[in-house]
C-alpha positions in Angstrom: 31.6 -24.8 -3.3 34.1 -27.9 -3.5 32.1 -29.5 -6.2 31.9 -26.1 -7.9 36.2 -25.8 -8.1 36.1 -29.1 -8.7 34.3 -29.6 -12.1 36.3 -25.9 -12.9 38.9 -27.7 -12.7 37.8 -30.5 -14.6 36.9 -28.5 -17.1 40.1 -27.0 -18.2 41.6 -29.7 -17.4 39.4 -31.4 -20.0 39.8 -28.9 -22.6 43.7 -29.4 -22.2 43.4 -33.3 -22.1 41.3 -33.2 -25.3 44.3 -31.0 -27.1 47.1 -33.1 -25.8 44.7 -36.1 -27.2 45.4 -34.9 -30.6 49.2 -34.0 -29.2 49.5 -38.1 -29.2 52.5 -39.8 -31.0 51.3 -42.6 -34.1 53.1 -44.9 -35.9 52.1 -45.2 -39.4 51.8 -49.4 -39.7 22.9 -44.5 -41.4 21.0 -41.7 -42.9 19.1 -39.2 -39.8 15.7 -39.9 -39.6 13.8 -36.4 -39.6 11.3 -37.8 -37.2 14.0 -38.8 -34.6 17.3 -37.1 -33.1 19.5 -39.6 -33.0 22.7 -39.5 -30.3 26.1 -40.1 -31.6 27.5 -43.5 -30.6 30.2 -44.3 -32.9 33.2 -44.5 -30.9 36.7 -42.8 -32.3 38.6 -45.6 -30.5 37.3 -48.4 -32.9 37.9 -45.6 -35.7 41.5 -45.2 -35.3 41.8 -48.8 -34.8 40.9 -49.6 -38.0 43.4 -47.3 -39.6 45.6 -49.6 -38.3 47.9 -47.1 -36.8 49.4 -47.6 -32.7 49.7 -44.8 -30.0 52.5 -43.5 -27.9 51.9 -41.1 -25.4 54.8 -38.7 -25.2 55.9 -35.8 -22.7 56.2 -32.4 -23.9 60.1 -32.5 -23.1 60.5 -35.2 -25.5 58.0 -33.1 -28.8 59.5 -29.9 -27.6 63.5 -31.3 -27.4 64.0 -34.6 -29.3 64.7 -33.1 -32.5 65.3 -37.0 -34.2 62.1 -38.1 -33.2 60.4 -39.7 -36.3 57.0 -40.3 -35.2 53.9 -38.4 -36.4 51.6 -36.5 -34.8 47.9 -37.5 -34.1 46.3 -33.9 -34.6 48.7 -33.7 -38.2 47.3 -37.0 -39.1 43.6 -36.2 -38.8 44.2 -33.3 -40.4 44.9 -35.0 -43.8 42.4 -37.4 -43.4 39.9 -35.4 -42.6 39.1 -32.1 -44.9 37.4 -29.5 -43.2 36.5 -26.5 -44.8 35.5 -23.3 -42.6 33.4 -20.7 -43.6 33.4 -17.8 -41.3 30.6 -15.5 -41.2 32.5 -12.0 -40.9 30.6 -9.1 -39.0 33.7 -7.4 -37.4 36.9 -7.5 -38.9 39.5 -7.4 -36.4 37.5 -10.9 -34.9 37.7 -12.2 -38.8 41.5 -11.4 -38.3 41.9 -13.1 -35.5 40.1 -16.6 -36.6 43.0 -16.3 -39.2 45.9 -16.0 -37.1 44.0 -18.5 -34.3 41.8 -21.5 -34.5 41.2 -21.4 -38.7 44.9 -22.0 -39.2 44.2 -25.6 -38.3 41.4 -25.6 -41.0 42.3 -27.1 -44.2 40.7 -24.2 -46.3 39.2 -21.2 -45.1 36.3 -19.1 -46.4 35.4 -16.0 -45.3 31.7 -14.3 -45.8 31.3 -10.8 -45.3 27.9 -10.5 -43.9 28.5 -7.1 -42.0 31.3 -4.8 -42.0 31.9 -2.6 -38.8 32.9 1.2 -39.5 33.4 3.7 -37.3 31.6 6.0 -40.2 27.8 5.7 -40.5 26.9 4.1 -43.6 23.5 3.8 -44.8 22.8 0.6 -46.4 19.1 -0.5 -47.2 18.3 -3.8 -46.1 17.1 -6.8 -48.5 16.5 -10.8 -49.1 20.0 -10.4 -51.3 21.7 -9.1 -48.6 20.8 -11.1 -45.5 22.8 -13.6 -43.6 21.1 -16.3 -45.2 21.1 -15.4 -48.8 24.9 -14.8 -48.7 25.4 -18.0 -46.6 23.0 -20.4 -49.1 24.8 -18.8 -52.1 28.3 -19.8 -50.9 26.8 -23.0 -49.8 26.0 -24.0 -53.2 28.9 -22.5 -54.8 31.1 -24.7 -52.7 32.9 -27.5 -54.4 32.7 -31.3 -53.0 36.6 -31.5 -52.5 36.0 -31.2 -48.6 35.1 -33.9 -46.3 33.1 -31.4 -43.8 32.4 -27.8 -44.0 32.1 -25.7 -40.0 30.3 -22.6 -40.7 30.8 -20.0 -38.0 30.3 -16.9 -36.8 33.5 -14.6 -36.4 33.4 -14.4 -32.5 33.5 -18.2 -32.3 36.2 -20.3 -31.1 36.8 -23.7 -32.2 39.3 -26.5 -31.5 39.8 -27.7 -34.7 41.7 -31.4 -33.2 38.7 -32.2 -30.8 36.3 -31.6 -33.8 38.0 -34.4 -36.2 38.3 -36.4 -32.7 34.2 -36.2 -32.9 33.9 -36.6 -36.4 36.6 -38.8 -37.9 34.1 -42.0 -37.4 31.6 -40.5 -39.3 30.9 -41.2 -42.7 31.4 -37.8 -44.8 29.2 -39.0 -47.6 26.5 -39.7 -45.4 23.4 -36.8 -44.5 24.8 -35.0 -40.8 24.2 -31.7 -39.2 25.7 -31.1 -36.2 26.0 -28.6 -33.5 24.1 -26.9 -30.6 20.2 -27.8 -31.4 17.4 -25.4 -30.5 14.1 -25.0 -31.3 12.5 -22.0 -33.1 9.0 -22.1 -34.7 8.2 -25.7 -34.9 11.8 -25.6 -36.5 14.8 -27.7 -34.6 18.2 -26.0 -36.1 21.9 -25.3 -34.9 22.6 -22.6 -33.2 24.8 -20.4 -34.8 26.3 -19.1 -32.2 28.2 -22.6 -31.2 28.4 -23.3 -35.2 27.7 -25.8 -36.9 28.9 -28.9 -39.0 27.2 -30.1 -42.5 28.8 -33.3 -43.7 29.9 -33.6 -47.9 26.4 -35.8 -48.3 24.4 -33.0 -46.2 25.9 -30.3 -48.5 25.0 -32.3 -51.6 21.2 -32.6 -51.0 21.3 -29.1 -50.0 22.9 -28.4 -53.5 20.3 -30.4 -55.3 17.5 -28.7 -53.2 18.4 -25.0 -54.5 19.4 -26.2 -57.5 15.8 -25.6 -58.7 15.3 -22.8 -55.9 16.6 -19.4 -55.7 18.0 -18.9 -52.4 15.8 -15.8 -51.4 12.8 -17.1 -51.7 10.7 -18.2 -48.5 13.0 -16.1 -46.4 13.5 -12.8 -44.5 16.5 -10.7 -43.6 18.8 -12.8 -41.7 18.8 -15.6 -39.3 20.7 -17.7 -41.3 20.9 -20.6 -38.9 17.1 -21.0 -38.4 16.8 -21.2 -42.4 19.7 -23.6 -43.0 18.1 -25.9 -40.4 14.5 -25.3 -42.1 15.6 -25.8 -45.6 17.9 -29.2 -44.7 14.7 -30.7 -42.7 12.8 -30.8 -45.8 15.7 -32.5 -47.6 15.4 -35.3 -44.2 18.7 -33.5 -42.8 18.3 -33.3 -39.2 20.3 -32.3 -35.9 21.6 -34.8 -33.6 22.3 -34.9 -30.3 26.1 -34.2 -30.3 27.0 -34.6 -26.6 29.8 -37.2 -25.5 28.6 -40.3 -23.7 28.1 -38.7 -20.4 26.1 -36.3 -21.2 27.7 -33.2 -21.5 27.7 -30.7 -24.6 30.1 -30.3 -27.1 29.2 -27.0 -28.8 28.6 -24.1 -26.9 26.6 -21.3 -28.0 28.3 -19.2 -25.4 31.3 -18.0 -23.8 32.9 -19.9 -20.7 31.6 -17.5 -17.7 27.7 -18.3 -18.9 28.6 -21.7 -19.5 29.7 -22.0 -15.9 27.7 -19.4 -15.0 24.4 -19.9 -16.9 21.2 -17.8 -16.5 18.0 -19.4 -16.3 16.9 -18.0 -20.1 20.1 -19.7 -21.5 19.0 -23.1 -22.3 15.3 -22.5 -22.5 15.0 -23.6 -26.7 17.8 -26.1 -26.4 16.6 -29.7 -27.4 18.7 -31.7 -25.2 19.4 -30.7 -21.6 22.5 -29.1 -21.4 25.4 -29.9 -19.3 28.8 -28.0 -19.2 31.3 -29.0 -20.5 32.9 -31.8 -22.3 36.0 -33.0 -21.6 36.0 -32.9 -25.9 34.5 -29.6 -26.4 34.3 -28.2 -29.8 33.7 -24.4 -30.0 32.7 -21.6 -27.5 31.6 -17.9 -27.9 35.2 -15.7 -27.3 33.0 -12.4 -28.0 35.8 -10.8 -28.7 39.2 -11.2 -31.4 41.5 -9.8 -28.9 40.1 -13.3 -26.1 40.9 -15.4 -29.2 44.7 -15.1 -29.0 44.7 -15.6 -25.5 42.8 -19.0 -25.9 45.5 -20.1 -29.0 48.2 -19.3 -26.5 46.3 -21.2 -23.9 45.7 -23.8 -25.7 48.7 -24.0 -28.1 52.0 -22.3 -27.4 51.5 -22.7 -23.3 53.5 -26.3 -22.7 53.5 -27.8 -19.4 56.1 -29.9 -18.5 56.1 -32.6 -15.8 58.8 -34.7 -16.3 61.6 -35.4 -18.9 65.5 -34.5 -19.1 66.2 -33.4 -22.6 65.6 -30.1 -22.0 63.5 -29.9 -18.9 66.3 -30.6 -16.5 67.2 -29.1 -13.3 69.9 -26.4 -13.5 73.2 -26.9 -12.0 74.0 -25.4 -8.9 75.0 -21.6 -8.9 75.6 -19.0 -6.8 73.2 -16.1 -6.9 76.0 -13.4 -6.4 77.7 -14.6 -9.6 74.7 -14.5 -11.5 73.7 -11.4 -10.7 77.0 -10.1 -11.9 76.4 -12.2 -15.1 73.6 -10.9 -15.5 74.6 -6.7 -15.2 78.0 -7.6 -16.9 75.6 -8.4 -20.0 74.3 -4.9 -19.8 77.4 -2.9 -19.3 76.4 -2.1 -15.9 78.9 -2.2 -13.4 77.9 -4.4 -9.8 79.3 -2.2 -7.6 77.6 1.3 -8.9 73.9 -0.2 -9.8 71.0 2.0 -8.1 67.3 0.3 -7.1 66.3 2.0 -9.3 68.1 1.4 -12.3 67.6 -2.2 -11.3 64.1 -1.8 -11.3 64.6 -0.1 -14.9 66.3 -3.3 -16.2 63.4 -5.5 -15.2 61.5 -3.0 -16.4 62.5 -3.3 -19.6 62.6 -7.5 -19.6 59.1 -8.0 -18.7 55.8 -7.0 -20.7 53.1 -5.3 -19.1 49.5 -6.8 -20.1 49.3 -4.6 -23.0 52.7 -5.8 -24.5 51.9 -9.3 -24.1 48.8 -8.8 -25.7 50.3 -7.2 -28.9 53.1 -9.9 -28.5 50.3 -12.8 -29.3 49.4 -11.1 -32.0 52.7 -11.7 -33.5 53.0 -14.9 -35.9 56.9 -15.6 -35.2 55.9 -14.8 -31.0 52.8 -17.9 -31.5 54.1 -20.2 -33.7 57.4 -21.4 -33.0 58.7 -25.0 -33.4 
C-alpha cells in the first residue's frame, strides 16, 4: 500500500515536473525498419545543447511577479521550432469544444474532422466506405500541406500535453519516416492506438501522400477503424511504430484515462506490443472521456501555480489584527460590525465562494484560464 501512494505520487508529481520542464527559463545565445520496432534513444538533452541555448531554472514567484524579466520561455521556444499540426477526430461536440479552449491552444494549427456528430434527435444516416473514420481521415491526410513539422491526430476525448510532446520529439528528424504512439497488434497488423493518438512525422506523411496518390482512399477498407488502416497502409510504405517509452520503461501515450492506468484490468494491455508500465514522468496524452474533465486538467496543469519560495509577490503578510480585518472586511460591504447576524455572515461567504458547479462553468471562461 506504501509503494502504491508512492508511485501516485510520483506520478503527478511527474506529470507536473514534465510541465514545469517546458516552464524552464532560456537564454537565446535513420529510417524504421518494418521488420524491427526500434526504441527511441535520442536524448533531448544533447538536442537542446546543440541549439546552443543555456537554462535557468526559475520559481513561479519570479514568472508570475517579475514583470522586467527578459528571458524566454522553454515551452514558447519549442513551440516555434517545432510545428505541430493537430487534427482532431470530432464525435461529440462539446469534447471538440473543449480540445479548443484546452490542450489544442498550444498546437500551432488545428484541424478539426467531423467524423460523428452527437444529436439529441435521431437521425438516420446510412453507413458507407466515404463516410467512415478512415476515409475522412486518409482524405485530410493527403490534403494536408507540408508546412508542419509533425501532425498528432486524435480523438476528441483525448488529452495531450502539447510541451512534453516537443520535449519527446524535438530530437527527431521531421523529414525522416516516424509513427508514434501506443502500439497494438490487430490482425497480423502492429498500429497506434487511437485512443492514446498518434504522431506521423513531415517524411511519414509524405510517403503516405505518394502512396494514395495513385489509390483512392476507400479502397481495401471497411467502415471505420481508422487507426488499424493508417497503421496498415504506412507499413506497406516501411512506416512502422516504435517503441515510445522513456528510458525506464514506462509509457508515454496512454490509450486510457488515469483511474485504469493506475487501476488497469487484466484485458487492458492484452494487444499492446511492448509491456506497459504506468506512467512517465513525460507523459504525452491520456483518455479524459469527457470535455467537461478536460478543463479541470488545463487548470491543473496550467493556471494552478505552486509557490515554494520567492519574495516578489509570494511574501508573508504583515502582521494584523483579525478584529480589524473583519471590520475591513464588512465596512466594504456596507454592513455595519456591530448589527451583522450568523447568518448574514454566512450569506457573504456565501456569495464569495463557488460551489462545484460555479467553478466548473468558471473554467470554462477564457479571461478566468488564461491570465498573465
Amino acid at each position: 500500500m506504501v509503494q502504491f501512494y508512492s508511485r501516485l505520487t510520483i506520478l503527478f508529481c511527474g506529470v507536473f515536473f514534465g510541465y514545469l520542464i517546458a516552464k524552464s527559463c532560456i537564454h537565446i545565445t535513420n529510417k524504421i525498419s518494418p521488420e524491427k520496432l526500434v526504441k527511441y534513444s535520442l536524448s533531448y538533452s544533447r538536442w537542446f545543447a546543440s541549439q546552443r541555448f543555456t537554462r535557468t531554472t526559475l520559481q513561479w514567484d519570479t514568472l508570475r511577479y517579475n514583470n522586467s524579466l527578459k528571458s524566454v520561455i522553454e515551452s514558447d521556444i519549442l513551440r516555434s521550432k517545432i510545428n505541430v499540426q493537430c487534427v482532431v477526430l470530432v464525435h461529440n461536440e462539446k469534447n471538440a469544444k473543449a480540445c479548443k479552449a484546452t490542450w489544442a491552444k498550444s498546437c500551432n494549427h488545428v484541424k478539426l474532422v467531423q467524423v460523428k456528430t452527437k444529436t439529441n434527435k435521431p437521425v438516420a444516416i446510412k453507413k458507407t466506405k466515404e463516410n467512415s473514420s478512415w476515409v475522412l481521415l486518409c482524405q485530410t491526410l493527403i490534403e494536408l500541406a507540408n508546412s508542419s513539422d509533425w501532425i498528432m491526430v486524435v480523438n476528441d476525448s483525448t488529452f495531450v500535453i502539447m510541451e512534453n510532446l516537443r520535449y519527446y520529439i524535438a530530437p527527431l528528424n521531421a523529414d525522416k519516416k516516424y509513427y508514434l504512439g501506443y502500439a497494438v497488434a490487430f490482425w497480423s497488423t502492429i498500429y497506434n492506438s487511437g485512443q492514446a493518438g498518434y504522431v506521423l512525422s513531415r517524411g511519414a506523411l509524405a510517403a503516405l501522400q505518394n502512396k494514395f496518390s495513385r489509390m483512392d482512399c476507400s479502397l481495401n477498407s471497411f467502415w471505420n477503424r481508422e487507426d488499424f488502416y493508417l497503421g496498415k497502409h504506412l507499413s506497406m510504405v516501411n512506416v512502422t511504430p516504435m517503441d515510445t517509452r522513456d528510458h525506464d520503461g514506462y509509457s508515454r501515450f496512454h490509450p486510457y484515462s488515469w483511474h485504469q492506468a493506475l487501476f488497469p484490468g487484466e484485458n487492458y494491455y492484452k494487444t499492446s506490443v511492448f509491456p506497459t508500465k504506468c506512467c512517465s514522468n513525460t507523459s504525452i496524452s491520456f483518455q479524459a472521456i469527457q470535455g467537461d474533465k478536460m478543463y479541470t486538467f488545463h487548470y491543473l496543469l496550467y493556471v494552478l501555480q505552486i509557490f515554494t519560495d520567492g519574495h516578489l509577490g509570494n511574501r508573508a503578510p504583515e502582521p494584523f489584527d483579525d478584529k480589524q480585518v473583519l471590520k475591513n472586511f464588512l465596512r466594504e460591504r456596507n454592513i455595519p460590525y456591530d448589527n451583522v447576524t450568523s447568518e448574514e455572515y454566512y450569506k457573504i461567504w456565501e456569495r464569495l465562494i463557488d460551489d462545484p458547479t460555479s467553478f466548473s462553468a468558471n473554467m470554462r471562461r477564457e479571461d478566468y484560464i488564461a491570465y498573465d
